[in-house]
N, C-alpha and C positions, 0 to 999 in steps of 0.2 A: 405145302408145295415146295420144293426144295429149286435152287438155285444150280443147273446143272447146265455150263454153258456148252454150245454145239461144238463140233469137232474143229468148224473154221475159226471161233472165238478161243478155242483153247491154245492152239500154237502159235501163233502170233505175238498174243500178249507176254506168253512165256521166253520165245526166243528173243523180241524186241525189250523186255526187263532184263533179260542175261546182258544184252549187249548193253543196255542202260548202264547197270552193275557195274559191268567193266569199264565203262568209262569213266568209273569214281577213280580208278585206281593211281593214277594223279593226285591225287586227294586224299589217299590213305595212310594209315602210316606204314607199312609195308611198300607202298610204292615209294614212297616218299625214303624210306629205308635204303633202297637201292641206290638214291644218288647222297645220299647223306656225306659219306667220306670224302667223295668229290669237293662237293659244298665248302665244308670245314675245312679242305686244304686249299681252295681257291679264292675264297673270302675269308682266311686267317678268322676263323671262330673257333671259338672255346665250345665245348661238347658240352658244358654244363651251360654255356649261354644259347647255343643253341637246345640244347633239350627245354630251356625256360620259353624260348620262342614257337617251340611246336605244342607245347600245354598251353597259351595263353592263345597259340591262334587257331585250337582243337577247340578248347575253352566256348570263345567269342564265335567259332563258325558254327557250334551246334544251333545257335539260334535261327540260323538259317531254314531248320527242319520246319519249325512253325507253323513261316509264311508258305513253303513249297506244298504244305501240307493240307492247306485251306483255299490255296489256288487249285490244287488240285482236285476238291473237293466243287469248287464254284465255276469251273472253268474250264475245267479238264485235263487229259495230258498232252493234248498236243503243242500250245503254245509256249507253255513249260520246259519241252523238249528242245523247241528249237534253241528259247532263249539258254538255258543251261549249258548246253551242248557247245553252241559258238561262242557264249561268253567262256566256259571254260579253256575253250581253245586259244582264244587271245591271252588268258593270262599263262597258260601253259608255253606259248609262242613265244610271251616277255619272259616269262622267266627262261626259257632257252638264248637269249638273245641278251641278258641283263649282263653288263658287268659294273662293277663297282667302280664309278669316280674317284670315290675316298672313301678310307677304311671308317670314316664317319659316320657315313650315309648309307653303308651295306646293312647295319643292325635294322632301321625304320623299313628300306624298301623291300627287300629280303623276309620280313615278317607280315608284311602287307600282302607281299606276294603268298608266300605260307599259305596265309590268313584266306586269301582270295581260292585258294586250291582245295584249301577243307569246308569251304563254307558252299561252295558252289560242287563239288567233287562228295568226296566223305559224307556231307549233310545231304543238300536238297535233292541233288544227284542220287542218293538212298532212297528216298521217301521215294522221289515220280519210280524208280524203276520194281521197288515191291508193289508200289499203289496199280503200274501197270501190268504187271504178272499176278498179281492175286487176284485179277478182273477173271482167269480164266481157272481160280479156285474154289473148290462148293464143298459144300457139308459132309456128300458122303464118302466122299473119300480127298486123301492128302496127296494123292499119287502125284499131281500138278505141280506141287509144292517140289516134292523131291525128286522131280526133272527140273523144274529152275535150279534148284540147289545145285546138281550133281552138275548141270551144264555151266553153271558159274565156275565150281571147281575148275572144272577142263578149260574153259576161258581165260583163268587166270592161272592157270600151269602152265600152261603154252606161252600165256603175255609174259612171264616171269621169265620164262628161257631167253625169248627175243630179246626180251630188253637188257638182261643180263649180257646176252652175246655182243648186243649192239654199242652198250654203254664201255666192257671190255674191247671193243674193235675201235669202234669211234669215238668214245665220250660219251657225258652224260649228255651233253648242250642238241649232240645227233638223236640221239635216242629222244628226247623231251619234244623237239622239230616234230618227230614220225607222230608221237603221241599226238600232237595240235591237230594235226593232218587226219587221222585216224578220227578223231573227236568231230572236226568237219565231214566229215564222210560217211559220220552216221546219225549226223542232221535232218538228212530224207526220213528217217522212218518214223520223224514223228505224222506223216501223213498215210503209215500204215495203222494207227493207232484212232480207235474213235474216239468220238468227239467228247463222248461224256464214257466211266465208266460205270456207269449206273445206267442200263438202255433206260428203265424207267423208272421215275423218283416216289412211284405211289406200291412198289414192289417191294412184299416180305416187309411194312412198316414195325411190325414187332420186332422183327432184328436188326433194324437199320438203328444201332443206338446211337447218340450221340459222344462227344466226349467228356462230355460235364455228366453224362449217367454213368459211363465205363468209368470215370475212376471214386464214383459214389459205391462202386462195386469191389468189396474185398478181393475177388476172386482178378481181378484188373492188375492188384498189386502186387500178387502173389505172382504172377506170370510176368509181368514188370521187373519184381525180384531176384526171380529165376535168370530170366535172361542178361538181367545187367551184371548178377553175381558171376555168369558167365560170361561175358566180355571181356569184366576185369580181370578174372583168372586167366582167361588164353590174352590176353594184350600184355599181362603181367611175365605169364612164362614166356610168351613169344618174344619179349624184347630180352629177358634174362635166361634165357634158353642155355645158354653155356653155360654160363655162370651153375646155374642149376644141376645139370649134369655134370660137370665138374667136380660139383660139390658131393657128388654118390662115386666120385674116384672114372669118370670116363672119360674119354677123351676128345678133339675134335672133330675126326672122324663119324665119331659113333652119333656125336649131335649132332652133322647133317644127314647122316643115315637115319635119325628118329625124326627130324626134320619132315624128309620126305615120304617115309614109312608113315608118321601121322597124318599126314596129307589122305596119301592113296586109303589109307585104314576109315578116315573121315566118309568117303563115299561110300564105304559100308553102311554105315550107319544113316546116313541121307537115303541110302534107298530102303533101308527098316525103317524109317518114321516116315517114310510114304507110302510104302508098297504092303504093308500090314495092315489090316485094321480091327484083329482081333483086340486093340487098346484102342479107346480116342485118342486121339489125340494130344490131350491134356494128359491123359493116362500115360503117355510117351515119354511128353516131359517132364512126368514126375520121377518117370524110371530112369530118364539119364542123369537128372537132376541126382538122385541118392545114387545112383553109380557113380557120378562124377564125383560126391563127398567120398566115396568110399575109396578112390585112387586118390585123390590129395591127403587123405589119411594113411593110404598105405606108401605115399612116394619114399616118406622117411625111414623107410625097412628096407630099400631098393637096396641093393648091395653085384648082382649080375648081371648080365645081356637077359636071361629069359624074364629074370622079374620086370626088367627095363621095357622088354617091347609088348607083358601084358599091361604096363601102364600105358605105355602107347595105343595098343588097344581099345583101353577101356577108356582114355579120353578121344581116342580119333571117333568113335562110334558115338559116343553120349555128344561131342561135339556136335558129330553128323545130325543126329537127332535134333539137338538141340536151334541148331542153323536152319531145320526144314520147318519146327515151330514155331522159330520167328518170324519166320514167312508167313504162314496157315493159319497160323493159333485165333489171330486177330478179326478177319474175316470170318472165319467159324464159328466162334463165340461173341463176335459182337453186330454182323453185319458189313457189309460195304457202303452203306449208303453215305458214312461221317468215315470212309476208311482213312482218307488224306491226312486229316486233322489227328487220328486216334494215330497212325505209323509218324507222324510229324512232334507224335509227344513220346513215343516208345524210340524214335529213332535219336531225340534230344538224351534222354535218359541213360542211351545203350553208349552215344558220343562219348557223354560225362563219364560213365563209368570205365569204357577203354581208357580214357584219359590220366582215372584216378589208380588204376590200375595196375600200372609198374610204379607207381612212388609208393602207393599201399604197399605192395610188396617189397619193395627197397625198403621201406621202413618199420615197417614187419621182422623182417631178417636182421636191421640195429637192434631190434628191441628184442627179439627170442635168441637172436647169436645163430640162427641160418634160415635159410629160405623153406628150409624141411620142414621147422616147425613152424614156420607162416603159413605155407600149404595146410598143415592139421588144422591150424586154428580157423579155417576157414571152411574145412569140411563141416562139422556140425551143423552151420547154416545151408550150407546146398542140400545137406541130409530135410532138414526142416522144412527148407521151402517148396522140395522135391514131396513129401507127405502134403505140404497140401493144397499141392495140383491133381494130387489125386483124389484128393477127397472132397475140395471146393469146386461146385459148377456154378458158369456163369446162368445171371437168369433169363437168358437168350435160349440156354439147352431147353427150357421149359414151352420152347413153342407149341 
């Protein structure tokens, strides 16, 4: 008997998980991106001290995923919501309002602050918003999945503009205000949200696995793999994006022109790993997985604009894929009944790995002499781990 929630169960979940999503954006390092320059010229910080304080308090916040993960599981999502949502808005409030006493005192409360934005934002703020949108995803199809996704996209294109314009017009400290305010405001909808996501807890017990059976299970880790190998890779290009393209002779123009060409080319692909289902699922991820090896293998041949934007291409779409997997993969192959707990150890995982991601890469490119041949050396593994999601099933598909 399969899992297929009715029409009123399916929208809900999904558009209150986009808006969840987006409220990590405070929290991420992208959002976080946008005032960064600000930052460094108003609290006199070093780039390299600060870059040590957003790894240690990326670090210390994934822990966060855990507990969010097991309240969510014993509790539900709505109390979760409210506390997440208004705690993050006071600390997004303080840090619009912080200024430094003394150049002393900016490194401890400044990292605290950080620290408070990825742990609450980035982390827990993850977990309840897929935990809440996958309530409205089932087995036989991923379509659910890749309208979250694609609505996430458009969520955060649009946030990116505004606050771009805003931080340009007024400042960061204006723009971080609106953020607090927006985060309060979408504190009501944890009471559009039910109480448990699991209506009933004696439902489908053969695929309500646990977390201590998911990862007794190879096929757990190999989807674990995939995904975190893909983190690191797009947290790696996305901070050294110029740097990269630079180094194949283009210019700055052309990097934000790929910038946003990957973006739009991404919702390709989110809507082929939902709206298909001539492959599982799994089947999907193994195809962008060995797609994705075969573009970081070919970046270091890139030499023109056309070669340039089939690699945009073929990462904006393996991307896309890849993003609607993280989503679906888990509920499909293991169950919702232990979802919390299982997205609170995959979301810890996928943290670590953005984290380790551009220093992998930065150090990669000392030790080969460029970023071209850090990309190859990392293709062979996406190639690998991509084979065998296609060929390992979980033993949940055996129902």
């Amino acid at each position: 008997m399969s899992e297929t929630p009715n029409r009123h169960g399916i929208w809900i979940p999904i558009v209150s998980g986009a808006f969840l999503m987006l409220a990590t954006l405070p929290g991420r390092t992208q959002g976080l991106g946008l005032i960064t320059e600000p930052l460094l010229t108003e609290f006199h910080l070093t780039r390299e001290g600060f870059a040590q304080m957003n790894l240690w308090a990326t670090l210390i916040g994934s822990l966060a995923c855990l507990p969010a993960g097991t309240w969510l599981d014993r509790r539900g999502p709505r109390g979760l919501t409210i506390l997440l949502l208004s705690s993050l808005a006071v600390v997004v409030w303080t840090l619009s309002a912080y200024h430094a006493p003394s150049a002393e005192s900016v490194s401890l409360r400044l990292f605290i602050l950080i620290l408070l934005t990825r742990a609450l934002g980035q982390s827990a703020l993850s977990v309840l918003s897929i935990g809440v949108a996958s309530s409205a995803f089932h087995k036989e199809q991923s379509r659910p999945a890749a309208i979250y996704a694609v609505l996430l996209s458009i969520l955060f294109m649009v946030s990116f503009g505004v606050l771009g314009a805003t931080i340009r017009g007024s400042g960061w400290r204006t723009a971080w205000e609106g953020i607090s305010l927006f985060l309060m405001m979408l504190t009501p909808l944890a009471f559009l949200l039910q109480k448990r996501l699991i209506r009933s807890p004696t439902a489908h017990p053969q695929s309500g696995l646990t977390l201590n059976q998911c990862i007794r299970q190879p096929v757990f880790w190999v989807y674990c793999s995939g995904i975190c190998l893909f983190a690191g890779v797009q947290a790696g290009i996305g901070l050294f994006n110029e740097a990269l393209l630079g180094e194949r002779g283009f210019d700055r123009e052309t990097y934000h022109h790929f910038i946003a060409g990957t973006a739009i080319i991404a919702l390709l692909g989110q809507a082929l790993g939902g709206g298909s289902r001539w492959l599982p699922l799994r089947g999907w991820l193994g195809f962008a997985l060995v797609a994705q090896g075969i573009g970081l293998a070919g970046f270091k041949f890139i030499s023109n604009q056309g070669q340039l934007w089939l690699f945009a291409s073929i990462m904006g779409i393996t991307g896309g894929i890849i993003t609607v997997a993280f989503f679906a993969i888990w509920p499909e192959s293991f169950g919702r009944r232990h979802l919390g707990r299982i997205m609170g150890a995959v979301q810890t995982l996928s943290v670590l790995s953005s984290s380790a991601g551009p220093l992998l890469l930065e150090r990669g490119a000392t030790l080969y002499g460029s970023f071209s041949q850090c990309l190859s050396a990392a293709a062979p593994l996406s190639i690998l781990i991509g084979l065998f999601s296609f060929f390992l099933k979980p033993a949940s598909d055996h129902d």
